[in-house]
C-alpha positions in Angstrom: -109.7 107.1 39.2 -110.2 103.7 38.5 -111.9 101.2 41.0 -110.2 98.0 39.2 -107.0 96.5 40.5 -104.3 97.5 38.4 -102.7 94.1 38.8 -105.5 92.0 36.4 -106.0 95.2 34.1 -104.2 95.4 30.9 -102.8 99.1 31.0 -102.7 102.0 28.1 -101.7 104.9 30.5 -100.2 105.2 33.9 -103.1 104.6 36.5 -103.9 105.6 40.5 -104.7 101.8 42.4 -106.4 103.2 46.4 -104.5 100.7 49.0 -104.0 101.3 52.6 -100.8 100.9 54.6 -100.2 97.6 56.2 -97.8 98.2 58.6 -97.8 98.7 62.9 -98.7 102.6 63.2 -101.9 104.1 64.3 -102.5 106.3 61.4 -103.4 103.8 58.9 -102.7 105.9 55.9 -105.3 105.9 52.8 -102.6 105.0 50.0 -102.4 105.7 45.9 -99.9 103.8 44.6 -99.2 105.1 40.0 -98.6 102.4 38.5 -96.9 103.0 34.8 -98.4 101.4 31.2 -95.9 98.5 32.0 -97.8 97.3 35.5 -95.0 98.8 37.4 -95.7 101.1 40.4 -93.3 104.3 39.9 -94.6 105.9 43.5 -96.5 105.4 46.3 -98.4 108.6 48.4 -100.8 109.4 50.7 -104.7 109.3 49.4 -105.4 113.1 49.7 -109.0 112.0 49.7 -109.0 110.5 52.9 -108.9 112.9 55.6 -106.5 111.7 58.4 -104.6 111.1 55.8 -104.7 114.1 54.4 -101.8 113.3 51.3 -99.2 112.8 54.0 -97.1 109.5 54.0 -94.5 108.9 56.9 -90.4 108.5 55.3 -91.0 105.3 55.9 -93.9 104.1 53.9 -93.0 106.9 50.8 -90.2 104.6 50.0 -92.1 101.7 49.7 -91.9 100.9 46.0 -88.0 100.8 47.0 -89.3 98.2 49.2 -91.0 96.1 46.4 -88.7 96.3 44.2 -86.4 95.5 46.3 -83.2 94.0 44.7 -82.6 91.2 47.8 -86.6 90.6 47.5 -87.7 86.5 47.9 -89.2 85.7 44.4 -88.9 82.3 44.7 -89.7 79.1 47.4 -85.9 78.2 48.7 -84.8 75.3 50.3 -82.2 75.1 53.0 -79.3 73.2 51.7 -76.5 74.9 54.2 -76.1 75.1 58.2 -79.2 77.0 60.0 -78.5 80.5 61.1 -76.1 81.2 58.4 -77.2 83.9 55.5 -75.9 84.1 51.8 -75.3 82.2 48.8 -75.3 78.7 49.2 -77.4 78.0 52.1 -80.5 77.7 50.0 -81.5 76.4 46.8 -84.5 77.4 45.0 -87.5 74.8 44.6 -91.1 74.7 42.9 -93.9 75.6 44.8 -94.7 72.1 44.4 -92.4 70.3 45.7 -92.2 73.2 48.5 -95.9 72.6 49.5 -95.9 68.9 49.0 -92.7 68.5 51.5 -94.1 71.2 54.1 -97.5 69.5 53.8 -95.7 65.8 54.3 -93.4 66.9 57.7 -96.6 68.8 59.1 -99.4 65.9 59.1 -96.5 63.8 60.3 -95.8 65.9 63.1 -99.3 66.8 63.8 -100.2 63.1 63.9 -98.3 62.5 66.8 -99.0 65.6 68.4 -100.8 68.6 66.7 -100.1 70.9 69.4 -96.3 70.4 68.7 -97.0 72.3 65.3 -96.9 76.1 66.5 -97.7 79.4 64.5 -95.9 82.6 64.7 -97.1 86.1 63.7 -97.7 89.5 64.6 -98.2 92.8 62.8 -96.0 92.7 59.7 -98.6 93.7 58.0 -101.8 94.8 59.9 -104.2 93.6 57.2 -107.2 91.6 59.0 -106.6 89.0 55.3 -103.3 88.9 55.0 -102.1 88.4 58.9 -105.5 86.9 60.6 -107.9 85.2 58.2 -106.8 81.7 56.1 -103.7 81.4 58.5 -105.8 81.0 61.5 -108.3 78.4 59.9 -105.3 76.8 58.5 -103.9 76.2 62.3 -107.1 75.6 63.9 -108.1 73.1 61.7 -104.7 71.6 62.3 -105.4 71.5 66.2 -101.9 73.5 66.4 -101.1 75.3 69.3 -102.5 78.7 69.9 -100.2 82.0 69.7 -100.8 84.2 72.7 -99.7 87.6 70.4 -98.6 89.9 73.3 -94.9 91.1 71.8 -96.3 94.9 71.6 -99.8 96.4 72.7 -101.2 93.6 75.0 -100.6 95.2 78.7 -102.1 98.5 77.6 -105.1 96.9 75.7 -106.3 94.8 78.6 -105.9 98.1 80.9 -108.3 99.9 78.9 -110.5 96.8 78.4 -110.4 96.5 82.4 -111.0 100.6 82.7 -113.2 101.6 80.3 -114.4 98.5 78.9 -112.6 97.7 75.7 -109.8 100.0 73.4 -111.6 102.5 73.0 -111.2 106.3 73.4 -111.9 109.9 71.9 -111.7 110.7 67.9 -108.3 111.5 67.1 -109.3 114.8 64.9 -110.8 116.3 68.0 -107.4 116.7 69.2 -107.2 120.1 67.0 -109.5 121.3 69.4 -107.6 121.0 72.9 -106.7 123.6 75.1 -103.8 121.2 76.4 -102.5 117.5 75.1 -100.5 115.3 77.3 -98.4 113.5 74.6 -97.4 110.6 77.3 -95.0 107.5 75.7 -95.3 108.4 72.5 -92.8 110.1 70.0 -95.5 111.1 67.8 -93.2 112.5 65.1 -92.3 109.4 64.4 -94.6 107.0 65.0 -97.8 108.6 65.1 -97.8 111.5 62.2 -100.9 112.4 62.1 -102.3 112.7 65.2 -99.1 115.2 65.0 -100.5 117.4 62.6 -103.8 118.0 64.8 -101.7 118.4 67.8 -100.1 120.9 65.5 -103.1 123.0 64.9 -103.8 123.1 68.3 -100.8 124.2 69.8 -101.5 127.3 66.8 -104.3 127.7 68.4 -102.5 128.4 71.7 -103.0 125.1 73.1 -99.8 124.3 75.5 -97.9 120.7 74.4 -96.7 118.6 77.1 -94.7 115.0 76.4 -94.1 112.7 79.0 -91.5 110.4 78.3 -87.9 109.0 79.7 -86.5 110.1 76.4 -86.2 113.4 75.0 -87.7 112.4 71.6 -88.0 114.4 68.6 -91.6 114.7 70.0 -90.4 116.5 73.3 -88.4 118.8 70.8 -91.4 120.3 69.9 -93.9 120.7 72.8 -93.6 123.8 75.5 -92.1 120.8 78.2 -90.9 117.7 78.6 -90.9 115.4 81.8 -88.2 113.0 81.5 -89.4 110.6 84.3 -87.4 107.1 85.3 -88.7 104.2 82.7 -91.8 102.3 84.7 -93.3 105.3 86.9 -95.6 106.4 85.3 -98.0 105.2 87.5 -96.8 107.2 90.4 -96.6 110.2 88.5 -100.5 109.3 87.1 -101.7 109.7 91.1 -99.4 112.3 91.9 -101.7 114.3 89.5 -105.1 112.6 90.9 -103.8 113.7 94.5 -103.2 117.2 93.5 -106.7 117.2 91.4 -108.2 116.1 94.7 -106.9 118.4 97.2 -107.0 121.5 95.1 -110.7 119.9 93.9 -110.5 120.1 90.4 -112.9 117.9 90.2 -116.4 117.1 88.2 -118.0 115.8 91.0 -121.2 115.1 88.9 -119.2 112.9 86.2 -117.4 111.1 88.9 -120.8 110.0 90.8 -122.7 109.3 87.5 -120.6 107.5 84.8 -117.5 105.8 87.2 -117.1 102.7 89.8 -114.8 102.8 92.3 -113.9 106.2 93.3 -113.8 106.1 96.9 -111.0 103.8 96.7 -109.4 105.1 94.3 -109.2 108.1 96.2 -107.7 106.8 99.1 -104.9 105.4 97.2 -104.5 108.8 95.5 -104.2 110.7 98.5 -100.7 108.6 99.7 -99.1 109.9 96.6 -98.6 113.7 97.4 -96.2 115.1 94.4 -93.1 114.8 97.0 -93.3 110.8 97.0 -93.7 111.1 93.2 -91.2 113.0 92.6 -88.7 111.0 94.3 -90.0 107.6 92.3 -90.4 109.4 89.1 -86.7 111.4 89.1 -88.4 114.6 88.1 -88.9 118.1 90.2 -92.0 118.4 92.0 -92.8 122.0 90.8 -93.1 119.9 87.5 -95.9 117.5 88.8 -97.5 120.4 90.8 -97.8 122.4 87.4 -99.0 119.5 85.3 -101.4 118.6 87.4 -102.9 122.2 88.0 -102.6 122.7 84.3 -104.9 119.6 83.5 -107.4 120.3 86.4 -108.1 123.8 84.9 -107.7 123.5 81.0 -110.5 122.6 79.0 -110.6 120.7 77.1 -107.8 118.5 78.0 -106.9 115.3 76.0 -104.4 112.4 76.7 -102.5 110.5 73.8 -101.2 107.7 75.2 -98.9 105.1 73.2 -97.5 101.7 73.3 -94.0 102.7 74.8 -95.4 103.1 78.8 -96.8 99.7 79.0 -93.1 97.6 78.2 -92.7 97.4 82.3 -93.4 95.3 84.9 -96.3 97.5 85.9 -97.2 98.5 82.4 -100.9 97.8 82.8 -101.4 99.3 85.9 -99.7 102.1 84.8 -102.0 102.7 81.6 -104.9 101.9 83.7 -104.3 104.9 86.0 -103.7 107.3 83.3 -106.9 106.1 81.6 -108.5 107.0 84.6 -107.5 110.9 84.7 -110.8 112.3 81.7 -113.1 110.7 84.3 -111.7 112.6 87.7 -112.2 116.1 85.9 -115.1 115.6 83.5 -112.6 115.7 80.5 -115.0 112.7 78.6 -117.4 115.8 78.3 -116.0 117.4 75.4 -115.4 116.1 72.1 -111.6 117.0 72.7 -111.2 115.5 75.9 -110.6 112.2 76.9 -107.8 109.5 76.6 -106.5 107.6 73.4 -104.3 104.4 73.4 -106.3 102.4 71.2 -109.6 102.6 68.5 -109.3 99.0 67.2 -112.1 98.0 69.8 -114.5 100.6 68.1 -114.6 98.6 64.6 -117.3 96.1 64.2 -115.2 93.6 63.0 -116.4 89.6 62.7 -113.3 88.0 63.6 -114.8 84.8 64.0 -116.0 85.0 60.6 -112.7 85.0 59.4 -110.6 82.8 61.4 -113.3 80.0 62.6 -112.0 79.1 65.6 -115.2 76.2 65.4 -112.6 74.9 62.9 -111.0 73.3 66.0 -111.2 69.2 66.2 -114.3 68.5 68.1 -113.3 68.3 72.5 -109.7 69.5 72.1 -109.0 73.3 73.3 -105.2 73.3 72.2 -102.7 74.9 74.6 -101.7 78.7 74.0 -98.0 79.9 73.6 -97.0 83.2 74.4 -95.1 84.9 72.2 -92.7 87.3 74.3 -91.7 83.8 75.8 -90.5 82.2 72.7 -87.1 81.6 73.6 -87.5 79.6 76.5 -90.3 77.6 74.6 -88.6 76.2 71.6 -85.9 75.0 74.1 -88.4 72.9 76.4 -88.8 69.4 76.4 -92.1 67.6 76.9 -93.4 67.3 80.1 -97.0 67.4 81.5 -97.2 71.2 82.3 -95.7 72.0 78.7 -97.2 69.4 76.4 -95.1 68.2 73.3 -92.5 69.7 72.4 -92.6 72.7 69.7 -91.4 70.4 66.4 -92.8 72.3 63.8 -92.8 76.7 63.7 -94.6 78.8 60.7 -93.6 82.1 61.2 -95.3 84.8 58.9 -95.4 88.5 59.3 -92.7 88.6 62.3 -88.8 88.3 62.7 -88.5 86.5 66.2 -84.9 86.4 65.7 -84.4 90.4 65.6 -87.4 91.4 67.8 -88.1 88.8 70.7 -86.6 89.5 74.0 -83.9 87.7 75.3 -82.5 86.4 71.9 -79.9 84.4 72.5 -82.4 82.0 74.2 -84.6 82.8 70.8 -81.5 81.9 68.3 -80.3 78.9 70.6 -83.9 77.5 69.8 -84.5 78.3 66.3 -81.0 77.1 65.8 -82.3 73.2 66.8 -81.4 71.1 64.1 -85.0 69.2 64.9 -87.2 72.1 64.7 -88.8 72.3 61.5 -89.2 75.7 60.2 -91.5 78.0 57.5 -90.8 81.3 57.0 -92.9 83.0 54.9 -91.1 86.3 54.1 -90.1 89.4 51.6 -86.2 89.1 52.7 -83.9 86.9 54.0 -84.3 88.1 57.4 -82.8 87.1 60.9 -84.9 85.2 61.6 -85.1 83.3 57.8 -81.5 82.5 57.6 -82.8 79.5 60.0 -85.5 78.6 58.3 -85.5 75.0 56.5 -88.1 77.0 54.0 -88.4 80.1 52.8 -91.7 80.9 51.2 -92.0 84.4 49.2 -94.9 86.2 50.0 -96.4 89.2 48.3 -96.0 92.9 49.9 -98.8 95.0 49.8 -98.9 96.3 46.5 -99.6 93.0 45.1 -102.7 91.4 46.9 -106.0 92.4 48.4 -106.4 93.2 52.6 -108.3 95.2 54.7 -107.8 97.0 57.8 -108.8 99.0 60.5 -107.0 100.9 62.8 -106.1 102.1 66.3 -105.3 105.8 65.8 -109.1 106.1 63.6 -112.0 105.1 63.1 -112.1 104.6 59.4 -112.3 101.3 57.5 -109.9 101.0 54.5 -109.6 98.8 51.2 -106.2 97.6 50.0 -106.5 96.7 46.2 -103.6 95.1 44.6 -102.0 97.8 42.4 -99.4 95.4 40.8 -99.3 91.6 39.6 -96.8 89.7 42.2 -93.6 90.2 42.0 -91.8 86.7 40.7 -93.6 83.9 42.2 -95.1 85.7 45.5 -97.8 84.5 46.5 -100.5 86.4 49.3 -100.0 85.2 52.6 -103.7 83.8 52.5 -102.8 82.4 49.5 -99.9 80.2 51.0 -102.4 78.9 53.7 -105.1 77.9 51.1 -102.6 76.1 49.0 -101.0 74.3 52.3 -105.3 73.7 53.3 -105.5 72.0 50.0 -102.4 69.8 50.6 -103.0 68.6 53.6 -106.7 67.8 52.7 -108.7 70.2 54.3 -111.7 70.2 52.6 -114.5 72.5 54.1 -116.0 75.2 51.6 -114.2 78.3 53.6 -110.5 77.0 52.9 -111.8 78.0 48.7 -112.4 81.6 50.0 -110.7 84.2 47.6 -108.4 86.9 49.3 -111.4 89.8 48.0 -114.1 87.4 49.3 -112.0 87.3 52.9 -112.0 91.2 52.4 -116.0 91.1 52.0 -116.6 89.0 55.1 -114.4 90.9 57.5 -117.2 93.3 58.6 -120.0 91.9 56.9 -122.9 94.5 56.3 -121.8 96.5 59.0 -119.5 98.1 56.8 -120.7 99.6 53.3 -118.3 97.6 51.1 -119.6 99.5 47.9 -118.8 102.7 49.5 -114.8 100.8 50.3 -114.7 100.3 46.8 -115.6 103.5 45.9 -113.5 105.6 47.8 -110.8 103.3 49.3 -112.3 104.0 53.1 -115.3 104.2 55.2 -115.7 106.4 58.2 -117.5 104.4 61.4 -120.9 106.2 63.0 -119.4 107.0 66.1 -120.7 109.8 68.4 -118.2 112.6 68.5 -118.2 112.5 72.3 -118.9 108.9 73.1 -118.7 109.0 76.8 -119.3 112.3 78.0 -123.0 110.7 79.1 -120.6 107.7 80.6 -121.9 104.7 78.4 -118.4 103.3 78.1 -118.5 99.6 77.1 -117.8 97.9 80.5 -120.1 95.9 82.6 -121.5 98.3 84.8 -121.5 101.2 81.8 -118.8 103.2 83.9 -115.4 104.0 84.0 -113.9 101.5 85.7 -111.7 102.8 88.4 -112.0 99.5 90.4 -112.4 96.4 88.3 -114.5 93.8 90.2 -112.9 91.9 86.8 -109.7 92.3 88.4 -110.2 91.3 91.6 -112.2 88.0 90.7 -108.9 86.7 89.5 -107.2 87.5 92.4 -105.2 91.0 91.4 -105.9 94.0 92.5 -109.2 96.0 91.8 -107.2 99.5 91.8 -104.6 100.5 89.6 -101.3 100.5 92.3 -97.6 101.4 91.2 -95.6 98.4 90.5 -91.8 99.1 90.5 -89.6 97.2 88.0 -88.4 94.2 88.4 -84.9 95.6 87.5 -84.9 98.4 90.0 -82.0 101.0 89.5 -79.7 100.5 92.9 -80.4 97.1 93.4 -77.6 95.5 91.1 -74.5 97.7 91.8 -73.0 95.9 88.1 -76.0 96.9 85.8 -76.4 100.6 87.1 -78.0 102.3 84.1 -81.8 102.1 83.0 -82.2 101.1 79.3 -85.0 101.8 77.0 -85.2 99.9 73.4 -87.5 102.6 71.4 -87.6 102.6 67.3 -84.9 104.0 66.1 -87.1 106.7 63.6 -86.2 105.2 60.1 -87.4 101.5 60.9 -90.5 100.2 62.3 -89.7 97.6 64.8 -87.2 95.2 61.9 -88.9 96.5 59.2 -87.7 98.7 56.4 -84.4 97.6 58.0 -83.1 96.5 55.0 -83.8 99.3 52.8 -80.5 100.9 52.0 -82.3 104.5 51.7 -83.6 104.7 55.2 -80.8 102.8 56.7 -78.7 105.4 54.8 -80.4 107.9 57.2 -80.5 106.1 59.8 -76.8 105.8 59.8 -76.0 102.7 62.0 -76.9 101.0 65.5 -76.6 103.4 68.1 -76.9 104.2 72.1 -77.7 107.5 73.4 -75.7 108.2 76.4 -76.2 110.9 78.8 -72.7 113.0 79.5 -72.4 112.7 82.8 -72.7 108.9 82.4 -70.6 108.7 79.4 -68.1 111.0 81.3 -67.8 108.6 84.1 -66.9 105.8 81.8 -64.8 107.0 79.7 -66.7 106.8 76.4 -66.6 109.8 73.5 -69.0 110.2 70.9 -69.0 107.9 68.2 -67.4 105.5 70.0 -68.1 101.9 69.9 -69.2 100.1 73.2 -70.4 96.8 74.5 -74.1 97.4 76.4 -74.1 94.1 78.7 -75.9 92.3 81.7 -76.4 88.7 82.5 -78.5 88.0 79.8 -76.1 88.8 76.8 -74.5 91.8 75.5 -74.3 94.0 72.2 -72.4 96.4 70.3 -72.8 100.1 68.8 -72.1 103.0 68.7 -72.5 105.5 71.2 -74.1 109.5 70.8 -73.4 111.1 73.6 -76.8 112.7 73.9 -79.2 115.0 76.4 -81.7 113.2 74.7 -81.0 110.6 77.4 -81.4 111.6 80.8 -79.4 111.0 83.5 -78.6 106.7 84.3 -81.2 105.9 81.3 -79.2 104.7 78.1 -81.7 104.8 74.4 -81.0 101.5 72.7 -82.8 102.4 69.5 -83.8 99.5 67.7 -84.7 97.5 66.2 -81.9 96.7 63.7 -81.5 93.0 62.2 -78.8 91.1 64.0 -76.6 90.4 60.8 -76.7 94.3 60.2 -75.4 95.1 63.4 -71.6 95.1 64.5 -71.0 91.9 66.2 -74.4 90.1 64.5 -76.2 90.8 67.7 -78.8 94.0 68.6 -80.2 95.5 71.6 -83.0 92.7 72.6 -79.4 90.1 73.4 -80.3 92.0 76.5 -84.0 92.5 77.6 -86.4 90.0 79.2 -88.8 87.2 78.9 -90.7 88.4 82.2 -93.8 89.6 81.5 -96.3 92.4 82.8 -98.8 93.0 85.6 -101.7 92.3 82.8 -101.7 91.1 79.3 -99.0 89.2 79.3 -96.9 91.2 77.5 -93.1 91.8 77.7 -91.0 93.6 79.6 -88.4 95.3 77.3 -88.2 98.7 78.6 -87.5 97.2 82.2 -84.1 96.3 81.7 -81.0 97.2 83.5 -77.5 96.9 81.8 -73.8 98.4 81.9 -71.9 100.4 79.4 -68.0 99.9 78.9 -65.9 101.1 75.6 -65.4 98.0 73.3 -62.8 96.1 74.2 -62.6 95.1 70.3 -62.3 98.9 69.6 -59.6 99.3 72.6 -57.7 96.5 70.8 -57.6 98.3 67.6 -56.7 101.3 68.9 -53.6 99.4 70.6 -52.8 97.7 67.5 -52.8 101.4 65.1 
């Protein structure tokens, strides 16, 4: 298998380029992508070389020369020519690079000579690549003296609970799962987002392991495991010391593990002991005999593991409520085994030199630039100036995010993207949402066509992406873009020259065997199979955290404590239904939206009811409704569905605006308020109504 990139080698038979997948999933799949004697890749599959991996690509990701190749695909820099917000032909006309960079270059010093901090970037995890979404972008902005970008719009409230628990995202191996006796599967529909870790959760439940998944929603997941608790959306932390109450009374407890390797515990089990399984039960909408069997199942099975996912944090007390369950391995010992433990997160595991990359010392000299948060972009492109603020946002770059289609509350987010003086750069595959308001459109390449690399959060494996095809039209790397702005705008310190592969060197530095990268495509991290079962966990005091001194020095609460939503069912007699926004299981977040396979599957937007709720209003199945609260409202269709329970309605999302049936989607009606830590939104706290479509009852009239 060649080691070359099949993108600068000239090509006599069909080839195999190793690549990794760039996109917001914890597996992090090994990639080969064949690329045919003309330089065009013909298939993309799993690297059956690399172990997690194992050959196995998710629906998503198979298709992802489809994706490429894509017929709607950006090959071009376009100009806005038409209104904002408005998509199609005549909007934008397509420009040279030059005169693109040259005119972005021009209205950016001009803005940033005023006011840097009024130039603002905007990016997440469309592609996870530490070169592509976090290397030349970041010295680009911080050499500008832009405002920072607080990125919070996913994982942020459960990453600073495990920082503040066990010290930083760190947990057990996720191939030890194979070995459990029991797996809590809790927020996560692994099936779908998660596929990997599925297959060892497979082979233990062959093994006679028993499956348990924990969610509001009875996912495809919950299908599969020997039960399902379908608790209310936000109480998990109630149901987290229902289970530490019963593991103290019936004392299934390693006392020896708890005195040694934690911090805390007296406390901890104080607050515990007011949570008997009645009060939980009651908060969490669930039967008791349900908590009193979970709980004496993981007090006696060994080993016991916990797979925790993003979905649980999206509440008000999101961080509290991860920081509870991330306490549960240390109560009965379970860090002990080498399947035991808790896993949210691996990313804090890699050595990465972030610094290195994105020189932050970049910075004008004095000047520590104000932070945006992301979840809050709505309200912030429509503030003016003022003291507490600073300048007004003039300027927005957005790259490897759709703001429009995935920010909460987005009619705040379209009202200020739609400001005829905001000066936007979108640097994008498709005409997105959140492009059709861009005044530039810049085409960037997709991951077959430029180097990254990347670690993960599901593993603990380093992986190489190597271009496997020359890009597409006039693409251009996303690091690429940046240098090329740099060079514009006169930047000239050595690092803005650094190639995309030199970027990919300097990530880990020699902590990381780059030969053995190239090589192979990965590189597995020397980590101890059983980290912590002799405590050592990464915090201050070396202990599981129970009580965060942290915490409390910035006034919050030491001990994880149930936080009820801010939308609490029964206390707005209009918006009497829970709603819950996960992936709908053919996209991930907006992407692969537009890609008329998977959509094909997918079907259309949708919102699982449960009967008795679609019984009391009057909605069939199939039918379209209107999903409303103060903030907005939205169309779809409605499945009538167990899958929801009881006074929760599935919003599954997260389809593009313009794709939807009145060019709106499901966040016209979540939050901007933000979560107990972290920062992070709120999008699974979020109460609404359900009527049928007034539009549909018209039509109906009318035949």
């Amino acid at each position: 298998m060649p080691t070359s990139s099949a993108a600068n080698t000239p090509l006599s038979v069909p080839i195999q380029v190793r690549g990794a997948c760039p996109h917001d999933c914890p597996d992090t799949c090994a990639l080969l992508t064949t690329v045919d004697e003309h330089g065009v890749a013909t298939r993309v599959q799993g690297n059956p070389a690399h172990p997690h991996t194992d050959g196995v690509l998710c629906a998503k990701v198979s298709k992802y020369t489809e994706r490429s190749y894509h017929p709607e695909r950006i090959l071009t820099p376009l100009k806005r020519i038409g209104p904002k917000g408005q998509s199609g032909s005549g909007q934008f006309t397509p420009v040279s690079w030059d005169d693109a960079l040259a005119d972005i270059a021009q209205r950016l010093q001009t803005i940033a000579a005023r006011a840097s901090e009024a130039v603002l970037p905007y990016s997440y995890a469309g592609t996870m690549g530490m070169v592509q979404g976090e290397s030349m972008d970041r010295r680009f902005f911080h050499k500008l003296g832009a405002s920072q970008l607080d990125r919070t719009i996913c994982a942020s409230a459960g990453a600073e609970a495990l920082v503040q628990t066990l010290g930083g995202k760190v947990g057990m191996k996720v191939e030890f799962f194979a070995e459990a006796q029991l797996i809590l599967i809790w927020g996560s529909n692994s099936i779908g987002s998660n596929l990997h870790f599925w297959r060892y959760a497979q082979q233990a439940k062959r093994s006679g392991a028993k499956l348990v998944c924990i969610d509001p929603r009875k996912t495809e997941t919950a299908d599969k495991c020997q039960e399902h608790i379908a608790l209310r959306p936000g109480t998990d932390t109630a149901l987290a010391f229902a289970l530490m109450h019963e593991l103290i009374t019936h004392d299934w407890l390693d006392h020896d593990y708890i005195a040694q390797h934690t911090v805390g515990w007296d406390a901890l089990r104080e607050r515990a002991l007011q949570w008997p399984p009645e009060r939980a039960a009651e908060v969490c909408g669930i039967p008791v005999e349900q908590i009193r069997q979970l709980a004496k199942d993981y007090g006696t099975t060994k080993p016991a593991a916990i797979r925790l996912n993003y979905g649980m944090q999206r509440v008000r007390g999101g961080g509290n409520a991860v920081r509870a369950v991330a306490c549960l391995p240390a109560l009965t010992g379970a860090w002990r085994h080498r399947a035991g433990g808790v896993l949210l997160s691996s990313s804090g595991q890699f050595p990465a030199q972030r610094a290195v990359l994105q020189r932050p010392d970049l910075m004008p000299a004095g000047k520590t630039p104000r932070t945006i948060n992301m979840s809050t972009i709505g309200d912030d492109l429509l503030r003016e100036a003022s003291p507490a603020f600073g300048p007004k946002v003039e300027a927005i770059v957005v790259y490897n995010s759709n703001p429009v289609a995935v920010a909460p509350d987005s009619g705040k987010v379209v009202r200020g993207f739609a400001r005829e003086d905001l000066f936007t750069v979108v640097l994008e595959h498709f005409q997105t949402d959140t492009a059709d308001y861009a005044d530039y459109i810049l085409p960037a390449t997709t991951q077959l066509e430029a180097w990254d690399i990347h670690l993960s959060y599901g593993h603990t494996d380093v992986l190489l992406n190597r271009p496997a095809i020359a890009p597409v039209g006039q693409a251009r790397s996303n690091a690429q873009i940046f240098r090329d702005l740099a060079a514009r705008m006169g930047f000239t310190e050595p690092c803005f020259a650094d190639s995309d592969e030199a970027l990919c060197r300097q990530a880990f530095g020699t902590a990381v065997d780059y030969a053995l990268l190239e090589s192979q495509g990965f590189a597995t991290l020397a980590i101890p199979d059983a980290p912590f079962a002799e405590g050592n966990f990464p915090s201050p005091s070396g202990k599981c955290e129970f009580y965060s001194a942290r915490l409390a020095a910035q006034g919050l609460d030491g001990l994880p404590d149930h936080l009820p939503n801010y939308e609490l069912q029964g206390t707005d007699a209009r918006y009497p239904l829970a709603m819950i926004s996960p992936p709908a299981r053919n996209f991930l977040n907006s992407t692969f939206v537009n890609v008329q396979s998977l959509r094909n599957i997918e079907g259309r937007p949708v919102l699982e009811i449960h009967p008795d709720d679609a019984e009391a209003r009057g909605i069939a199945n199939d039918a379209v409704v209107r999903v409303f609260n103060d903030r907005g409202s939205y169309e779809c269709h409605a499945t009538v569905s167990r899958r929801a329970r009881p006074g929760v309605v599935n919003g599954l999302g997260i389809w593009w605006r313009k794709l939807g049936l009145n060019g709106t989607n499901v966040n016209e009606v979540t939050s901007q308020a933000l979560t107990d830590l972290g920062r992070a939104p709120t999008f699974y706290d979020c109460l609404v109504e359900v009527e049928a479509s007034t539009a549909q009852a018209a039509a109906s009239v009318t035949a």
